[in-house]
Phi, psi and omega in degrees: 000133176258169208331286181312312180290345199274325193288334168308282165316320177287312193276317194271335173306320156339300195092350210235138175278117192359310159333297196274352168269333179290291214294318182310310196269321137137024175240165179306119168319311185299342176293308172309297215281341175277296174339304167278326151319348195051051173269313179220180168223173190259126180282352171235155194282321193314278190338288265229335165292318178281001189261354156321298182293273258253012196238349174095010191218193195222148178309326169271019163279303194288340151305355174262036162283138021109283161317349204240113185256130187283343190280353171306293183301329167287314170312305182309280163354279185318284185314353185264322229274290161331284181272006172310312161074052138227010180249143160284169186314311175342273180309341146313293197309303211301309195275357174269335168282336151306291195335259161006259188333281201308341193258325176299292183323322173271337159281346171295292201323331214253332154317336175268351169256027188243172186251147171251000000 
């Protein structure tokens, strides 16, 4: 099942018209009507909790489409974050060196499960 369908199903389980799901979520009906059609996905993580709470359901129910990669929305994020002009250099350096850590951390952790 993809994304728009899942989010389609969830909203109409509801009861609730595309309209009133946009106003919950703080985005455009044309925003609901492209999702759900699967033309697009929501670029933001913000986006994609809130239309989870207003849909009653948690972000990997709706994520559990096949097409829809959550890190595409972090990759997004992060490059806007980056080229955005809203961090100083300092502070860039500071979240790409988390990235780094946090990407060093999870491959140690992930060696004690691997077969040699």
């Amino acid at each position: 099942m993809l994304f728009g369908d899942i989010l389609k199903g969830q909203r109409k389980k509801l009861g609730l018209s595309q309209k009133e799901l946009a106003q919950e979520v703080g985005v455009t009906t044309r925003s609901i009507q492209n999702y759900e059609s699967n033309n697009r996905h929501p670029k933001d993580v913000a986006i994609l909790g809130r239309l989870a709470k207003a849909l009653k359901t948690s972000i990997n129910t709706l994520m559990c489409s096949q097409e829809f990669k959550p890190t595409d929305i972090l990759i997004s994020e992060i490059q806007a974050l980056f080229a955005g002009g809203e961090l100083g250099e300092e502070d860039k350096e500071a979240v790409f060196h988390a990235i780094t850590d946090a990407y060093i951390d999870a491959k140690e952790k992930n060696k004690k499960y691997r077969k040699n």
